[in-house]
Jmol script that loads the backbone (N, CA, C; Angstrom):
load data "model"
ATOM      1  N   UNK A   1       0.841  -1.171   0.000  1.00  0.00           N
ATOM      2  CA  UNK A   1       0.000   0.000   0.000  1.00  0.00           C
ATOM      3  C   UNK A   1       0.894   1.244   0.000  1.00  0.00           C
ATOM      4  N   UNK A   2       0.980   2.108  -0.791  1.00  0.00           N
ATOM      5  CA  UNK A   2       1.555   3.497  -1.196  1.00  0.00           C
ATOM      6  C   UNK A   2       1.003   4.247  -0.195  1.00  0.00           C
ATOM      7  N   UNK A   3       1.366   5.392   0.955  1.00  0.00           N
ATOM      8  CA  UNK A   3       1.136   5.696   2.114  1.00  0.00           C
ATOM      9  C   UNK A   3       1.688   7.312   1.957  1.00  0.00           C
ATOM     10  N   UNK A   4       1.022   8.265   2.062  1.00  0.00           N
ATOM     11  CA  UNK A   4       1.282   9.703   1.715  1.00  0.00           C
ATOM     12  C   UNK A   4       1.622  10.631   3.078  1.00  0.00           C
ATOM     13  N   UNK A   5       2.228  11.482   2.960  1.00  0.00           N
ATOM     14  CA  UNK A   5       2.274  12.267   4.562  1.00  0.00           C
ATOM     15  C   UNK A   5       1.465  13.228   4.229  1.00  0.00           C
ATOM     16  N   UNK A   6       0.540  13.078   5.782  1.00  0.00           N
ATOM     17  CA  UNK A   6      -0.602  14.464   6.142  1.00  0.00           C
ATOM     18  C   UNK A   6       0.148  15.839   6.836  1.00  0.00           C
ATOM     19  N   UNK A   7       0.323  16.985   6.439  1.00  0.00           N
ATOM     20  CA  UNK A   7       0.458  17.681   7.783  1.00  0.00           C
ATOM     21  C   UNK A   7      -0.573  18.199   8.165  1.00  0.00           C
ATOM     22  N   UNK A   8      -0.428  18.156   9.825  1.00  0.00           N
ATOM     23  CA  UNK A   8      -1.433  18.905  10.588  1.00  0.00           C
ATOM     24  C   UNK A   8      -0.586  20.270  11.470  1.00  0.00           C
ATOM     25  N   UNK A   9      -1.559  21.461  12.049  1.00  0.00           N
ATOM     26  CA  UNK A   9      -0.705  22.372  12.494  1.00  0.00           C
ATOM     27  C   UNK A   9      -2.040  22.418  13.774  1.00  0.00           C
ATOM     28  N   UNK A  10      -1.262  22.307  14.804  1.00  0.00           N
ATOM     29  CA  UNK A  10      -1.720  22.498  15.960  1.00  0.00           C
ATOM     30  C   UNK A  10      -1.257  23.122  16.784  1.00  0.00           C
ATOM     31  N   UNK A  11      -2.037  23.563  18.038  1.00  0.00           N
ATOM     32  CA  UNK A  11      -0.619  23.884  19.094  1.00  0.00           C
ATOM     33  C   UNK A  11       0.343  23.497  20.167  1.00  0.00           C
ATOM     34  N   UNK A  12       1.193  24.196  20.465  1.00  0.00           N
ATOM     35  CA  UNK A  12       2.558  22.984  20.727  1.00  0.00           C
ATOM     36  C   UNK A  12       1.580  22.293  22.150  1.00  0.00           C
ATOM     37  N   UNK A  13       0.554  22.853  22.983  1.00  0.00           N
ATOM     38  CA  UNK A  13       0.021  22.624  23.742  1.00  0.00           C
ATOM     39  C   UNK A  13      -0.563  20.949  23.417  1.00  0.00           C
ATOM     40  N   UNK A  14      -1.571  21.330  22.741  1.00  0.00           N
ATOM     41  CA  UNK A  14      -2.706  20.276  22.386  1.00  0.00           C
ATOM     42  C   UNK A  14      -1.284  19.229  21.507  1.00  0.00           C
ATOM     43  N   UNK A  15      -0.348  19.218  21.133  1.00  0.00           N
ATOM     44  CA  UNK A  15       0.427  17.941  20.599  1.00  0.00           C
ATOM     45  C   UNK A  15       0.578  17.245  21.599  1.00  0.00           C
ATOM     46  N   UNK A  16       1.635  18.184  22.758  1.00  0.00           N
ATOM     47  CA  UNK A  16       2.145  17.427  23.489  1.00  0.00           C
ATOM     48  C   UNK A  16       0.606  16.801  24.688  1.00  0.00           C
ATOM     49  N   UNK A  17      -0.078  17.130  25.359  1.00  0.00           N
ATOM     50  CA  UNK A  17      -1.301  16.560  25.618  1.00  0.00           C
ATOM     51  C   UNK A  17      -1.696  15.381  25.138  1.00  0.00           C
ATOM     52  N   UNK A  18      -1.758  15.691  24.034  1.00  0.00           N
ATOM     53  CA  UNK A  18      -2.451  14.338  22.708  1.00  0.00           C
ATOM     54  C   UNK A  18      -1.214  13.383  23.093  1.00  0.00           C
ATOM     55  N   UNK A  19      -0.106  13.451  22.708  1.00  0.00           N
ATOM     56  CA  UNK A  19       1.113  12.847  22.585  1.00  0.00           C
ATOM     57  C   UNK A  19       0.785  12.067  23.959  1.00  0.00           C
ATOM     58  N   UNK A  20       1.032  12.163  25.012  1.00  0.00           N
ATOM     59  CA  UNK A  20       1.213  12.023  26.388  1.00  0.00           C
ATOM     60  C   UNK A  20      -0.316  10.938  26.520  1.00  0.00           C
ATOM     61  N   UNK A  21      -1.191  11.379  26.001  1.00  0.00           N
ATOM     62  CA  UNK A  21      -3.078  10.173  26.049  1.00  0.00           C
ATOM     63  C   UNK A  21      -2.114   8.983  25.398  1.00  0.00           C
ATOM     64  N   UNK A  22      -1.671   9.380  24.159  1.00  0.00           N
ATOM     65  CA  UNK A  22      -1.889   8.100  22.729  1.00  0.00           C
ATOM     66  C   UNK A  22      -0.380   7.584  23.833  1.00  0.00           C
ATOM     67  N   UNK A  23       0.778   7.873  24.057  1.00  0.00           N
ATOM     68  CA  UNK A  23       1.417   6.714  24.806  1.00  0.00           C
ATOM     69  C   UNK A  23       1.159   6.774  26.184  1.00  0.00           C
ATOM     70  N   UNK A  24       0.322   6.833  26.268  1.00  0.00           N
ATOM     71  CA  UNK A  24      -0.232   6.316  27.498  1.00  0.00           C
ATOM     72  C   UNK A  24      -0.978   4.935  27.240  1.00  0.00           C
ATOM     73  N   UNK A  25      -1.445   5.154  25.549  1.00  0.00           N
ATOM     74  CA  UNK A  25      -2.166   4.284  25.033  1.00  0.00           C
ATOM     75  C   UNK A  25      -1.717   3.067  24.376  1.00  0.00           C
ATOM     76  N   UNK A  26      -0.174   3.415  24.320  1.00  0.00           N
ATOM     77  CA  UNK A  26       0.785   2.370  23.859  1.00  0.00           C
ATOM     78  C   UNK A  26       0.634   2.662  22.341  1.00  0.00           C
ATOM     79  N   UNK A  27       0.503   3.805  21.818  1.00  0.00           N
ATOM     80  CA  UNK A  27       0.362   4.348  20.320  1.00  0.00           C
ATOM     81  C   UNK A  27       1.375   5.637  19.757  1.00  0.00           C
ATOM     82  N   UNK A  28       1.599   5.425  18.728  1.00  0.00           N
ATOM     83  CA  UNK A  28       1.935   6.831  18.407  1.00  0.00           C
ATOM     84  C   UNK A  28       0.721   7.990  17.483  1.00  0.00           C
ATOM     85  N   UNK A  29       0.947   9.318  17.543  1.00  0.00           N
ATOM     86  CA  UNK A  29       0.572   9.827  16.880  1.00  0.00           C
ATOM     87  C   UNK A  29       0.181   9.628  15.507  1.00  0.00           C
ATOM     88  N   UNK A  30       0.840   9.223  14.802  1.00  0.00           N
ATOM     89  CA  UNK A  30       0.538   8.972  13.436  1.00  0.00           C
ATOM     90  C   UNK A  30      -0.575   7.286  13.502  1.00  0.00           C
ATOM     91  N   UNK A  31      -0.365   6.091  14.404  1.00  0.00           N
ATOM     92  CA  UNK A  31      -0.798   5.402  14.538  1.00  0.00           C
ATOM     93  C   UNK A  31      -2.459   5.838  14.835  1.00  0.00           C
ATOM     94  N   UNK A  32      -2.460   6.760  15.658  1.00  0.00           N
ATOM     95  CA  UNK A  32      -3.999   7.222  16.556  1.00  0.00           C
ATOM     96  C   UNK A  32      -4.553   8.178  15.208  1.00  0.00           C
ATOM     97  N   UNK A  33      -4.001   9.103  14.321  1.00  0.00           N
ATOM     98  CA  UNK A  33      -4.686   9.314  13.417  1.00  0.00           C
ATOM     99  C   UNK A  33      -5.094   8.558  12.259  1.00  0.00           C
ATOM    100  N   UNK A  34      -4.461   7.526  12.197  1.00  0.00           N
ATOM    101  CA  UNK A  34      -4.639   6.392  11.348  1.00  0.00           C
ATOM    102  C   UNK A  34      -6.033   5.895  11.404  1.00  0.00           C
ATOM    103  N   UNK A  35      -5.618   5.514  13.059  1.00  0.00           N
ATOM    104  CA  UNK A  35      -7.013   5.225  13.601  1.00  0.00           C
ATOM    105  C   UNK A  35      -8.271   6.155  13.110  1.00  0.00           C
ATOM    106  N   UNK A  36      -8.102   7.229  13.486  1.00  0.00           N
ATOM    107  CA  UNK A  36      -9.129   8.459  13.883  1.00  0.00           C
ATOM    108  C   UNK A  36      -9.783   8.170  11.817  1.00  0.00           C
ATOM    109  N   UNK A  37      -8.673   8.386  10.919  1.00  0.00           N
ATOM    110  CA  UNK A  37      -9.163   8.445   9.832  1.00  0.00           C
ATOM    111  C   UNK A  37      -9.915   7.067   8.838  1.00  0.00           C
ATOM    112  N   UNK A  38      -9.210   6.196   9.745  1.00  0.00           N
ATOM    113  CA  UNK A  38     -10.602   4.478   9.052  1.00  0.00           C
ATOM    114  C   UNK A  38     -11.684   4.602   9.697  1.00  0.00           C
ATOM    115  N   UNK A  39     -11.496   4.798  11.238  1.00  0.00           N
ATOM    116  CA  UNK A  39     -13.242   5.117  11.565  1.00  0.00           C
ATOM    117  C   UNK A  39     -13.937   6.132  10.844  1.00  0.00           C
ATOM    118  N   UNK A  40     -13.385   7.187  10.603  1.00  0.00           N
ATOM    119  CA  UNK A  40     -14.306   8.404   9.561  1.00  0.00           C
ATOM    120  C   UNK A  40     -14.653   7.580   8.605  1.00  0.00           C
ATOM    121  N   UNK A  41     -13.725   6.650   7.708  1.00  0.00           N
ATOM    122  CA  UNK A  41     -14.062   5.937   7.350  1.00  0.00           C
ATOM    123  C   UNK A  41     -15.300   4.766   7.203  1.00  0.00           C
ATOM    124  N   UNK A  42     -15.508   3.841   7.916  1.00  0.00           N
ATOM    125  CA  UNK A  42     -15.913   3.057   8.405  1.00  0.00           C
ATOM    126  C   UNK A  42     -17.557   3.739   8.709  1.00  0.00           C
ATOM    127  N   UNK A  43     -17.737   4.765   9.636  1.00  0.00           N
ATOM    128  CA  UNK A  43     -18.657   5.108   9.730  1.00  0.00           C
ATOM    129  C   UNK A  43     -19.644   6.294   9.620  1.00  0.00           C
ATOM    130  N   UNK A  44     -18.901   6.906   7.984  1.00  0.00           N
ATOM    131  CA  UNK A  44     -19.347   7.974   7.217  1.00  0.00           C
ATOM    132  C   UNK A  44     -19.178   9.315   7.604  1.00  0.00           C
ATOM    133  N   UNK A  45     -18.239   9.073   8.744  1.00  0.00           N
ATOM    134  CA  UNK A  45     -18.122  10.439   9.328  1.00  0.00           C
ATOM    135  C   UNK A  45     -17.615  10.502  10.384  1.00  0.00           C
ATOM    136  N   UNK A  46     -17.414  11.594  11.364  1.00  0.00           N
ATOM    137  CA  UNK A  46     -16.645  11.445  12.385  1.00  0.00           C
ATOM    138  C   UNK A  46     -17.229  10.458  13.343  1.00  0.00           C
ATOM    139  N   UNK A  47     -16.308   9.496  13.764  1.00  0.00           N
ATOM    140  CA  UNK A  47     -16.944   8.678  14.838  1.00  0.00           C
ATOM    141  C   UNK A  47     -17.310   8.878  16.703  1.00  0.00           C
ATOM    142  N   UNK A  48     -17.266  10.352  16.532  1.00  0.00           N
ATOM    143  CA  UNK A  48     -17.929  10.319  17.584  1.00  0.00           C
ATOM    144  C   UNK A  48     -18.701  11.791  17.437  1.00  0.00           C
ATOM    145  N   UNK A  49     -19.480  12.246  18.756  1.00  0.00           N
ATOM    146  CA  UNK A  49     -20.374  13.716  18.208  1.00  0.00           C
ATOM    147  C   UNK A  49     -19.428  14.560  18.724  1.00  0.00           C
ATOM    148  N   UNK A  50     -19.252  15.725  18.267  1.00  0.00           N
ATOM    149  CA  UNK A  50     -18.380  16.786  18.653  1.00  0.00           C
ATOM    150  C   UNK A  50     -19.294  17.516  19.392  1.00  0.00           C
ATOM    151  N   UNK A  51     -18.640  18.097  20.670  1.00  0.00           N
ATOM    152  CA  UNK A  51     -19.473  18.540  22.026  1.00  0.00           C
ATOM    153  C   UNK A  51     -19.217  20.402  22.309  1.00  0.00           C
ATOM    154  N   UNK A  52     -19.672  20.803  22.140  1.00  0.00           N
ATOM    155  CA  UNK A  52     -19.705  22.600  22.254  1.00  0.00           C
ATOM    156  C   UNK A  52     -19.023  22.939  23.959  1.00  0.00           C
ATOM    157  N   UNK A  53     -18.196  23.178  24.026  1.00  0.00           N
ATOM    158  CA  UNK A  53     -17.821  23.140  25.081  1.00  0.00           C
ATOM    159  C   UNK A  53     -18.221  24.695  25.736  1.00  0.00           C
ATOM    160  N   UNK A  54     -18.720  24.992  26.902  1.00  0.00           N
ATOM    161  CA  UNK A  54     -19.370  25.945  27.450  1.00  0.00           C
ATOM    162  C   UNK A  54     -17.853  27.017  27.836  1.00  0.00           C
ATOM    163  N   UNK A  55     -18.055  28.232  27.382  1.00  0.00           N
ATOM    164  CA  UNK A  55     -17.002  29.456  27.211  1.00  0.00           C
ATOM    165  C   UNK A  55     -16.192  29.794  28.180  1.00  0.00           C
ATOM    166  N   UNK A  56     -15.045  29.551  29.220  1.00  0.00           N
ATOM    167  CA  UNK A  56     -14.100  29.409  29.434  1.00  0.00           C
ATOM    168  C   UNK A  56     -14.408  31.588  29.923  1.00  0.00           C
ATOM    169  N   UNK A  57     -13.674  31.654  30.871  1.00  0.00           N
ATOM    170  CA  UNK A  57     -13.579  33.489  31.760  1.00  0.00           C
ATOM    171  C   UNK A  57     -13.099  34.355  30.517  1.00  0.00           C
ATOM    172  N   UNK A  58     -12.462  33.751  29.980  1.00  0.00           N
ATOM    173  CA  UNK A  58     -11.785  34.429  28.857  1.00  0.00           C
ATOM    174  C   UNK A  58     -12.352  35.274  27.564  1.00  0.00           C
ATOM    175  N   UNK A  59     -13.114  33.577  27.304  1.00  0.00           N
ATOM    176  CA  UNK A  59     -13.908  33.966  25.524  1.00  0.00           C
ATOM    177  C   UNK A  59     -14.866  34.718  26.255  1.00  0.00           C
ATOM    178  N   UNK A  60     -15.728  34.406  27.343  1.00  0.00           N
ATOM    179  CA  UNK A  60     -16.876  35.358  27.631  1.00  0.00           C
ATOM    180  C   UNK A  60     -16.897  36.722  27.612  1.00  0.00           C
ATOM    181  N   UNK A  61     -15.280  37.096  28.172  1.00  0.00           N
ATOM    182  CA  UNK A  61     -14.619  38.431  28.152  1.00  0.00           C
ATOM    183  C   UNK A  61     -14.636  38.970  26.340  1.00  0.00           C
ATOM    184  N   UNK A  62     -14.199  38.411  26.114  1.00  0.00           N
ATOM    185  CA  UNK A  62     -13.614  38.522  24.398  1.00  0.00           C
ATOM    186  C   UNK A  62     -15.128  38.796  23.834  1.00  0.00           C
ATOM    187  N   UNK A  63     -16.118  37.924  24.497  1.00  0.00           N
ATOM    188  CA  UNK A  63     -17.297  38.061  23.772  1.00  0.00           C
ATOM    189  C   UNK A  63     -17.954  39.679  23.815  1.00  0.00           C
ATOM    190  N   UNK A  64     -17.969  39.815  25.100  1.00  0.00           N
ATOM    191  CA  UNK A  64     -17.794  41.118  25.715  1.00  0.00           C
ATOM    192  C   UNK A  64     -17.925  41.919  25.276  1.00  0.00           C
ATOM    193  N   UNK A  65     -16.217  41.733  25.181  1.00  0.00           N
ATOM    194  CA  UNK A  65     -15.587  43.416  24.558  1.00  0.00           C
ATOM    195  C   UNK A  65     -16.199  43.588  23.154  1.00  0.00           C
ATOM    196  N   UNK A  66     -16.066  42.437  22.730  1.00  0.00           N
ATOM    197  CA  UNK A  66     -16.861  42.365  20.980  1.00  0.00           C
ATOM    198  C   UNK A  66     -17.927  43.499  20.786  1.00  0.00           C
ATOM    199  N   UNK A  67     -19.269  43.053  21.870  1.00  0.00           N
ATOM    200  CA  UNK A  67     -20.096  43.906  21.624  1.00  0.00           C
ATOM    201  C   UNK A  67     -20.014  44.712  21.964  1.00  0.00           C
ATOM    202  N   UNK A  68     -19.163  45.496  22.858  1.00  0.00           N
ATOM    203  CA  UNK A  68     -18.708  46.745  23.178  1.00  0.00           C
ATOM    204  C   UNK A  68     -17.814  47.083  22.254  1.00  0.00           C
ATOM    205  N   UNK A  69     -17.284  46.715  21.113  1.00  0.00           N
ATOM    206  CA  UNK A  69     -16.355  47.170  20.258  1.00  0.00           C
ATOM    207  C   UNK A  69     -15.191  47.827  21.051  1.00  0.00           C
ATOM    208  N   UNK A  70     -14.788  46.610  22.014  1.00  0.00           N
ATOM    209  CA  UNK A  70     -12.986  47.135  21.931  1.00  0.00           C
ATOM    210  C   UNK A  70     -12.292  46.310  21.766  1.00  0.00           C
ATOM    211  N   UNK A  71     -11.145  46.681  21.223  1.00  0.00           N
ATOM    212  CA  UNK A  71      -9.962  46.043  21.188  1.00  0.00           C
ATOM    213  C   UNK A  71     -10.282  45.084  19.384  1.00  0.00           C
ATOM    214  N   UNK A  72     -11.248  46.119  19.088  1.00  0.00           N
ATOM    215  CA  UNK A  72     -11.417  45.437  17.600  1.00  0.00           C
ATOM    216  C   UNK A  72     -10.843  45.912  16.223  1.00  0.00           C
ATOM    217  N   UNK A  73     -10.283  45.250  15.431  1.00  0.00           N
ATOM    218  CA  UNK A  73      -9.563  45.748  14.197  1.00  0.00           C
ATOM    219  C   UNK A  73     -10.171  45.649  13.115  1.00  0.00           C
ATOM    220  N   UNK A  74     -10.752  47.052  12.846  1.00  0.00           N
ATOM    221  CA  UNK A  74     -11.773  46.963  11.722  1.00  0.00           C
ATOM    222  C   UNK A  74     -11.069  47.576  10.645  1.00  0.00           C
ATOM    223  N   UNK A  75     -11.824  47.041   8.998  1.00  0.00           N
ATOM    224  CA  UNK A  75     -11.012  46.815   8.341  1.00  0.00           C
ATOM    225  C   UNK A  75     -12.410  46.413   6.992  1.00  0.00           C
ATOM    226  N   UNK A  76     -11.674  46.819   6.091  1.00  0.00           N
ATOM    227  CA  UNK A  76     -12.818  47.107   4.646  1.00  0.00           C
ATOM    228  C   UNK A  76     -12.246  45.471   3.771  1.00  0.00           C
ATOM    229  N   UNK A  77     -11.745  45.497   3.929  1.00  0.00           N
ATOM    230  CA  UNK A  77     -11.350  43.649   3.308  1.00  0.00           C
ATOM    231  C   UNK A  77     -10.098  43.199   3.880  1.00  0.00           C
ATOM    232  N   UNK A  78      -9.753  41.723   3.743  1.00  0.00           N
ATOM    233  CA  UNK A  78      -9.305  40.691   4.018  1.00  0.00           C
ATOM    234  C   UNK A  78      -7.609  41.228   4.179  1.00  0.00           C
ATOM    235  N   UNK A  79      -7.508  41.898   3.170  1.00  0.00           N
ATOM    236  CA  UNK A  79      -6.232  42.457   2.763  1.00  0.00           C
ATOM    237  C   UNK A  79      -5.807  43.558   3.754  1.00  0.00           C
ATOM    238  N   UNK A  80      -6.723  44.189   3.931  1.00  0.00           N
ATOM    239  CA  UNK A  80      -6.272  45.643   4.469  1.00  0.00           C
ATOM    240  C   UNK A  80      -6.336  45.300   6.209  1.00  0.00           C
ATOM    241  N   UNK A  81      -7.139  44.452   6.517  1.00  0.00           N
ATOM    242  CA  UNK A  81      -6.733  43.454   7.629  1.00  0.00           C
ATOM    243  C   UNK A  81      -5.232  43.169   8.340  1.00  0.00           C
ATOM    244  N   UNK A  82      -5.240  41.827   7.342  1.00  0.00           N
ATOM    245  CA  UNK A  82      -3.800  41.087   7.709  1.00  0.00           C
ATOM    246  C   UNK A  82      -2.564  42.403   7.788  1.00  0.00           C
ATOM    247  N   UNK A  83      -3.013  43.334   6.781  1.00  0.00           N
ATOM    248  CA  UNK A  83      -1.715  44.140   7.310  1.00  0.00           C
ATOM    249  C   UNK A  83      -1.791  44.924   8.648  1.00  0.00           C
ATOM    250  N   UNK A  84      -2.723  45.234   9.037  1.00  0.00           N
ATOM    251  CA  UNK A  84      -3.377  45.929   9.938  1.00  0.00           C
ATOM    252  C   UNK A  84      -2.936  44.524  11.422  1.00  0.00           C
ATOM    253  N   UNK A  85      -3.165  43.242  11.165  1.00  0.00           N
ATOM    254  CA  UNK A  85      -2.755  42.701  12.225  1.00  0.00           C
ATOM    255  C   UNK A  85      -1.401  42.168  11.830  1.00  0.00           C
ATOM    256  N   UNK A  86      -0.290  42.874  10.776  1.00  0.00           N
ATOM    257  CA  UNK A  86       0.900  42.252  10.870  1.00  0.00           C
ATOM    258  C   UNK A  86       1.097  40.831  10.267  1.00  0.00           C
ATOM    259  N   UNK A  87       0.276  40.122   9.633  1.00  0.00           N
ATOM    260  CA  UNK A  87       0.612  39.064   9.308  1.00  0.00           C
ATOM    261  C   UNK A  87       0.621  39.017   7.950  1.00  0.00           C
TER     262      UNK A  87
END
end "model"
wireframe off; spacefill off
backbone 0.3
color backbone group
């Protein structure tokens, strides 16, 4: 079987986390997405339900300020944006 490399970009947080479950699990990373991608497989879609996780002191803040419009970078398109946040 001819076998292709995926990249994924995550953060260094959530790798090492993940990393630390799957050998805990006696797996590696690439093994556990293997996994993760025959069950999508197998059962038309993600194999399990993805859960909304309730907003954390932070985002509620962020939500916040949103509707109070601070700390917001407004901006007439996509372009005039990214320069506006440097990236």
């Amino acid at each position: 079987m001819n076998t292709l490399d995926i990249r994924l970009r995550v953060s260094a947080d959530i790798k090492i986390e993940a990393e630390e479950i799957f050998k805990q699990m006696g797996m590696t990373m690439s093994e556990a997405m293997r996994i993760l991608l025959n069950q999508c497989i197998n059962s038309g879609g993600l194999p399990f339900k993805p859960h909304i996780k309730i907003p954390n002191k932070k985002t509620i803040k962020t939500f916040e300020d949103t509707d109070k419009q601070i700390g917001l970078t407004i901006s007439n398109n996509t372009k005039e944006m990214f320069n506006k946040l440097g990236t």
